[in-house]
C-alpha positions in Angstrom: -4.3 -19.3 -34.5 -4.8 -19.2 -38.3 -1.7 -21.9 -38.7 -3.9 -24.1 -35.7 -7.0 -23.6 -38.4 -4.9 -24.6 -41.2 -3.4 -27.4 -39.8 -6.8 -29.0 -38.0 -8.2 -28.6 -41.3 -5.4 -30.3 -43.5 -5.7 -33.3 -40.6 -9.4 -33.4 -40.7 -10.0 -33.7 -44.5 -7.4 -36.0 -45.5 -9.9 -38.7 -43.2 -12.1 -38.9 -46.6 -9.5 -39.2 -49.3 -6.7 -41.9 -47.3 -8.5 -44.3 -49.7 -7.7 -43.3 -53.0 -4.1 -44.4 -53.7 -5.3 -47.7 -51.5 -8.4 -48.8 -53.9 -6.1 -51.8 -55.7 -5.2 -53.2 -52.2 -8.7 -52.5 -50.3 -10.2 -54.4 -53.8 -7.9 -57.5 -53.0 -8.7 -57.5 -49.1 -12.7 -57.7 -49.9 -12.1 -59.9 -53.6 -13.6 -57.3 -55.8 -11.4 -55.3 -59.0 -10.1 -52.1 -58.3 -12.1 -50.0 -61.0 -15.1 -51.2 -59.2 -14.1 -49.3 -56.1 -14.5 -45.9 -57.6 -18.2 -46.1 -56.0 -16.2 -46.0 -52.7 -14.9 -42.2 -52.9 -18.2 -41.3 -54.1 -20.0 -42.8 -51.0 -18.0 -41.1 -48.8 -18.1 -37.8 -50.3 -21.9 -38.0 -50.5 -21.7 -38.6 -46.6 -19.9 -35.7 -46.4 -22.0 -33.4 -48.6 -25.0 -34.5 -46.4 -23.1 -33.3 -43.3 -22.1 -30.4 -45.3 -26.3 -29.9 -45.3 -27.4 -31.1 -42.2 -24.7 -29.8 -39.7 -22.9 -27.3 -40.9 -25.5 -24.5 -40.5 -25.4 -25.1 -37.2 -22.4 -23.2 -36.1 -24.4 -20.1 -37.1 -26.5 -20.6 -33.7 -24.6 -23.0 -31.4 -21.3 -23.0 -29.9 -18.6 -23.9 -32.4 -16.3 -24.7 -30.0 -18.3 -27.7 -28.7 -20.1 -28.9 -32.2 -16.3 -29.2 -33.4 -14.5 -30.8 -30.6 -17.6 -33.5 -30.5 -17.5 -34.3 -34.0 -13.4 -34.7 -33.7 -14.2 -36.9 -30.9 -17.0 -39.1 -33.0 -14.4 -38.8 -35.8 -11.8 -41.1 -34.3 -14.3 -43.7 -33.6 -15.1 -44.0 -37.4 -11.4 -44.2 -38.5 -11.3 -47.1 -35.6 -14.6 -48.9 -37.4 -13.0 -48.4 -40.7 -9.5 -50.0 -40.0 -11.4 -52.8 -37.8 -13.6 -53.7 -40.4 -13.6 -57.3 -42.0 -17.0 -57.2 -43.7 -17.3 -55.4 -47.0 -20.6 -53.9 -46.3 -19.4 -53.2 -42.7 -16.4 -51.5 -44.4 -18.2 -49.4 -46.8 -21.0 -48.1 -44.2 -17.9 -47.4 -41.9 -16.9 -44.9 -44.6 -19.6 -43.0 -45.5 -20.2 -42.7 -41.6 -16.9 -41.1 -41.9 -17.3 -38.5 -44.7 -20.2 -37.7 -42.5 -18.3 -36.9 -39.3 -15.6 -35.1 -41.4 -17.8 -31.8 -41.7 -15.7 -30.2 -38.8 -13.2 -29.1 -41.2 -15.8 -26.9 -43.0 -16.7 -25.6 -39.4 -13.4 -24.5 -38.8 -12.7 -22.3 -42.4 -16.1 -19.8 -41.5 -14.8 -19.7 -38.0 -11.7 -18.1 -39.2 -12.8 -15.7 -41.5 -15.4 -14.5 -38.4 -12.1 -14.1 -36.4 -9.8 -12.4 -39.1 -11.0 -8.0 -40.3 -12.3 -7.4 -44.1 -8.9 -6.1 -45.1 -7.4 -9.6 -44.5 -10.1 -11.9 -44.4 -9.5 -13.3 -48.1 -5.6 -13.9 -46.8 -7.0 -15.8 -43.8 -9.5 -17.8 -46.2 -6.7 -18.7 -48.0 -4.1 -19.6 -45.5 -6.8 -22.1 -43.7 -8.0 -23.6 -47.1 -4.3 -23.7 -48.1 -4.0 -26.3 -45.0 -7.4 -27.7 -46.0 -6.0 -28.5 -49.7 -2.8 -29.7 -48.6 -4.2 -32.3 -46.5 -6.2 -33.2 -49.4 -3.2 -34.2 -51.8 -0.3 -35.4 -49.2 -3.3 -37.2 -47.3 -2.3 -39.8 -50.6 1.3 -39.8 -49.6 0.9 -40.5 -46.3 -1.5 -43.3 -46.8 0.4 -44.4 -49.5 3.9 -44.6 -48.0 2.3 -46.2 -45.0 0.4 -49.1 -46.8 3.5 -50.6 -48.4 5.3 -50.5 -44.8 2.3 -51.8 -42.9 -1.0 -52.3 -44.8 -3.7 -50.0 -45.8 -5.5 -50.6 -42.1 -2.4 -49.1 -40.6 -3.3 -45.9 -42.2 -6.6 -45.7 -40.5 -5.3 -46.9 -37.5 -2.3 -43.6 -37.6 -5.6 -41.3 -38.6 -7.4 -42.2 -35.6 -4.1 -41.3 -33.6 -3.1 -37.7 -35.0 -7.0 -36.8 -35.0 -7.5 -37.9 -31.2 -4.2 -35.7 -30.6 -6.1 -32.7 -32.5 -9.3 -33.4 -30.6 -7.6 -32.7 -27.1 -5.4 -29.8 -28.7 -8.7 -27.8 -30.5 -10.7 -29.0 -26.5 -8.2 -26.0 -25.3 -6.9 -23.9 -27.6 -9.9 -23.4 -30.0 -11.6 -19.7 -29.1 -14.3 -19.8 -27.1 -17.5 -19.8 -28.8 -20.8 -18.6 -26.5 -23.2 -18.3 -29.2 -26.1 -20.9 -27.3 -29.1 -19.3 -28.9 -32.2 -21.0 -29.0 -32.4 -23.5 -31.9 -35.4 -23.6 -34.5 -33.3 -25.9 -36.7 -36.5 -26.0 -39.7 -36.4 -22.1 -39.8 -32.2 -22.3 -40.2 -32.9 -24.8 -43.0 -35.5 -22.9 -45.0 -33.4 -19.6 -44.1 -30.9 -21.3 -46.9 -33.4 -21.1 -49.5 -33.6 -17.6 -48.9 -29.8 -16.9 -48.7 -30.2 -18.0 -52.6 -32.3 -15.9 -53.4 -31.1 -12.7 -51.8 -27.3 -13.1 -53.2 -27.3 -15.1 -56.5 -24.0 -14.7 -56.7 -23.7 -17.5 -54.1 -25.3 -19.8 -56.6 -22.8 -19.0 -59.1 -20.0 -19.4 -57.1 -21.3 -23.0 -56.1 -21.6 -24.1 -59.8 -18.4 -22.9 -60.5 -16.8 -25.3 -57.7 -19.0 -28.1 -58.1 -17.8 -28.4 -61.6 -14.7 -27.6 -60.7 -14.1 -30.3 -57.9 -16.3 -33.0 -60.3 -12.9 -32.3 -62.8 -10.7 -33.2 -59.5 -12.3 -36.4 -57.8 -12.5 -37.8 -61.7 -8.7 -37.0 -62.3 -7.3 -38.5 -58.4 -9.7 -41.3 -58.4 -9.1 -42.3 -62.2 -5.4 -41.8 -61.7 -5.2 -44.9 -59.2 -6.8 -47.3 -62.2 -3.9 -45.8 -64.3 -0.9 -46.1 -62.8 -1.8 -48.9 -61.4 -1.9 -50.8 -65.0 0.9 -51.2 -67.2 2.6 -49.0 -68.8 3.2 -47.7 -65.2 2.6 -50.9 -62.8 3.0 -48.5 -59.4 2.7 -49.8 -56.3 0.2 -47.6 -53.4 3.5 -45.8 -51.9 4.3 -45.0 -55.6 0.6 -43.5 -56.5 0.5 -42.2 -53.1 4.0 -39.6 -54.3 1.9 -38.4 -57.1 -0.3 -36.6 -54.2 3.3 -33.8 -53.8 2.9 -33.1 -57.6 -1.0 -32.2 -56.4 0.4 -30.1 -53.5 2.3 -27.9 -55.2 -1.0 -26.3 -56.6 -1.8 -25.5 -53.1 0.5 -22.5 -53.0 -1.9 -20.7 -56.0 -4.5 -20.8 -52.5 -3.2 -18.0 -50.5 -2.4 -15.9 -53.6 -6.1 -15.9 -54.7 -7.6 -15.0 -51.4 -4.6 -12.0 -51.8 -6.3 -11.6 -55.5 -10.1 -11.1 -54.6 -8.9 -9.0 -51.7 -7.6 -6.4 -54.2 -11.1 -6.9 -56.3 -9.8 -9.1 -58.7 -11.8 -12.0 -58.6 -13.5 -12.1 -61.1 -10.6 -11.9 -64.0 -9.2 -14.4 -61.8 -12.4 -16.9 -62.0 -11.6 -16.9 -65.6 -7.7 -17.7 -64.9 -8.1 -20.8 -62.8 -11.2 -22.0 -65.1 -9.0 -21.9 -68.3 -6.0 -23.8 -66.4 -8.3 -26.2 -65.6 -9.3 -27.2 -69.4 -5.7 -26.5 -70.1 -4.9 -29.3 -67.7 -6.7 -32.3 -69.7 -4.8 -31.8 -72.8 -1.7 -32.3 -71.1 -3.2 -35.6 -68.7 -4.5 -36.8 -71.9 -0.9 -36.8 -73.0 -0.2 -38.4 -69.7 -1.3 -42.0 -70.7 2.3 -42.3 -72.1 4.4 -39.7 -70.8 5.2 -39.8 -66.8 6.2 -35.7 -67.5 3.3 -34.6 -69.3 0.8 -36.6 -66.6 2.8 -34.9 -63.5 2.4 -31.1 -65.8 -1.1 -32.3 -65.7 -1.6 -33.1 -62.1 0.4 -29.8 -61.5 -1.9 -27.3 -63.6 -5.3 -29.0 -62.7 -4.4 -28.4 -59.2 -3.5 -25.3 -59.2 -6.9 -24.1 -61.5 -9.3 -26.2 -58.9 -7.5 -24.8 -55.6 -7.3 -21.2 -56.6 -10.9 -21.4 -58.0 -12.0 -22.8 -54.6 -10.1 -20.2 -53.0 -11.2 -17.4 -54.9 -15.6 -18.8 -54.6 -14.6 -18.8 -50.5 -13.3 -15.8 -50.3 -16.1 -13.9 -52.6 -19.0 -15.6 -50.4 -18.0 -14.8 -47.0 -17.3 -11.0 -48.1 -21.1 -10.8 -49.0 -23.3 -12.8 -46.0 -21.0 -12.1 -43.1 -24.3 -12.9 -40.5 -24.2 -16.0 -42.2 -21.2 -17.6 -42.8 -22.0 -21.3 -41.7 -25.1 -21.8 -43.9 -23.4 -19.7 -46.6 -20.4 -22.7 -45.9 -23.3 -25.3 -46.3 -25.0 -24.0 -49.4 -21.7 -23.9 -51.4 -19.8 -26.9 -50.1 -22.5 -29.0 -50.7 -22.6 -27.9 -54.2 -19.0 -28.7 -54.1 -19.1 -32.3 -53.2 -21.9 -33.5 -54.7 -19.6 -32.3 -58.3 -17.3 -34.2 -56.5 -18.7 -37.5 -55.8 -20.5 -37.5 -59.2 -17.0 -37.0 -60.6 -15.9 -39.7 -59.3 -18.3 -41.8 -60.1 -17.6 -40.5 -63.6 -14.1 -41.8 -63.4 -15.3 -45.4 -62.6 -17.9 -45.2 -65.8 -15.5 -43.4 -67.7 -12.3 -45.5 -67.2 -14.5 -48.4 -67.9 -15.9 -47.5 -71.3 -13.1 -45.9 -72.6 -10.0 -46.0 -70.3 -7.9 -42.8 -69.8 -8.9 -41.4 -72.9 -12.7 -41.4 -71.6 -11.6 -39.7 -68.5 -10.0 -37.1 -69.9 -12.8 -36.3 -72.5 -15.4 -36.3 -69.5 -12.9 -33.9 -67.4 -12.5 -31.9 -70.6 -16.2 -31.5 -71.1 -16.8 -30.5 -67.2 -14.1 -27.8 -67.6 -15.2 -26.4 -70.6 -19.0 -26.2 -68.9 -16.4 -23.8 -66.3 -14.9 -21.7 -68.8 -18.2 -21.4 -70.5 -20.6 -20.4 -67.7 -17.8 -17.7 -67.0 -17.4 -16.8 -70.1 -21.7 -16.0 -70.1 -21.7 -13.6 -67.1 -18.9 -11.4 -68.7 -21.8 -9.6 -70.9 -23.2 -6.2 -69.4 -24.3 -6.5 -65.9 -24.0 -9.7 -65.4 -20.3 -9.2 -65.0 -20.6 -6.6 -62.5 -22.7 -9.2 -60.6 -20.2 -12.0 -61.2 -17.6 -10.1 -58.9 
């Protein structure tokens, strides 16, 4: 069952991040340049934060089972309006209407760790957010091989495919869910605002990943506008293969759920935030040297996954009644760092190419390492862990 949870999740996520290695080619279809598609990534992640907001904390009183299978089902139709789209603005609404429906895959991760026992819970977190990750970074392969065979539509058109497949797999093999209580969705929202301020900790943790994932969607969206300029020239399938480089960091995923199990997450919060920072020096390098950008990609990855692994796993362990909203309050957090990152890239790239990015990702992963670095005096450490 967790490797079902893994893999819907790695399926369901890449839906919001198919068009990164594609922005060259989706600027040609619709006439506009690629750095001006940035924008793009950052509309669909805002969609998906607001689902993150607004639905999310419902699978703390309704049944799971049904919220996720219907927004699988609503999924495939946006991946269909997306690939069918011949108006820009048709095209762009299509998107964030599907970084909207994506929030089943964030459903899916509290779901497990309700299932797995608090000996093994941070080894379940990890093993679903392991698939979640993955799909993040080979979702550019995919779409990336694909689009040089058969187009960039193709790869919506596939999407819509292995998601309707999922959708009729989850409809009978997800665990039944009877949790039908009575809703009184204004009192669930405002209950988030006390979550907050009963566990500060949860705050922390969401600082730490939404600076964390800004440093991501600024390097992966960025890196598109870079290789594909000279000195590199790549095509989609090309960019799309730097997306295995990102994979490999995935693996660090399973070993920090393992980490905070043993009550080391805190020292290991410090690790991840430091590889991250690490990781700009060498992409810096990068605008010249195919190793040092791919060393780059490698480390980055590996400090942003096991940082998102580690803020998961620390979260769940302390609002267990409350797992969905505690999902909502942090992941939102998350993506909004995200889609401001990449917005970053685009403003970044613009004023001062790969250099700029790579000072702006520097100065987002230092604000990491820093705000870590602040909670290790007296108590404040003890409440970091």
């Amino acid at each position: 069952m967790t490797l079902l949870f893994a893999c819907a999740c790695g399926i369901v996520i890449g839906n919001i991040y198919y068009s990164q290695p594609l922005l060259a080619a989706i600027a040609g279809t619709f006439g506009h340049a690629p750095s001006d598609l940035g924008f793009l990534v950052t509309l669909t992640q805002l969609g998906y934060a607001a689902s993150l907001f607004l639905i999310v904390p419902l699978g703390d009183v309704l049944n799971r089972h049904t919220l996720i299978v219907r927004l699988l089902a609503i999924n495939v139709l946006a991946l269909i309006a997306v690939a069918c789209s011949t108006n820009y603005a048709v095209f762009v609404a299509a998107n964030i209407g599907l970084g909207f429906v994506t929030c089943s895959a964030q459903l899916l991760v509290p779901f497990a760790a309700s299932l797995a026992d608090e000996r093994t819970r941070g080894r379940a977190v990890g093993t679903v957010m392991s698939g979640l990750l993955l799909g993040i970074l080979l979702a550019r392969v995919v779409s990336g091989v694909v689009a040089d065979w058969l187009g960039w539509r193709a790869v919506y058109v596939l999407a819509a495919a292995m998601v309707a497949v999922l959708t009729a797999v989850l409809a009978v093999k997800l665990p039944k869910d009877r949790r039908d209580a009575r809703l009184d969705y204004p009192a669930l929202m405002r209950s988030l605002t006390s979550l907050v301020r009963a566990q500060p900790l949860i705050a922390l943790r969401s600082a730490y990943g939404a600076l964390v994932f800004a440093c991501f969607s600024l390097l992966w969206t960025a890196l598109t506008f870079l290789l594909s300029q000279p000195p590199y020239g790549f095509s989609e399938g090309k960019i799309g293969l730097f997306g295995i480089a990102g994979a490999l960091g995935a693996l660090a995923a399973t070993s920090a759920g393992r980490l905070v199990d043993r009550g080391h997450g805190n020292a290991a919060t410090g690790l991840f935030g430091a590889a991250v920072l690490a990781s700009f020096a060498l992409l810096a390098a990068g605008a010249h040297s195919l190793f040092a950008l791919i060393a780059g990609i490698l480390l980055l990855d590996v400090g942003v996954q096991g940082m998102h692994i580690s803020n998961q796993s620390v979260i769940y362990a302390i609002a267990g009644h409350a797992r969905s909203r505690v999902t909502t309050i942090y992941l939102t957090s998350y993506f909004i760092g995200g889609a401001l990152g990449s917005c970053a890239a685009s403003i970044a790239f613009s004023a001062d190419g790969w250099r700029g990015v790579c000072t702006a990702g520097a100065v987002l992963a230092g604000g990491v390492v820093a705000l870590w670095a602040a909670t290790q005096r007296g108590g404040a450490r003890q409440a970091a862990q």
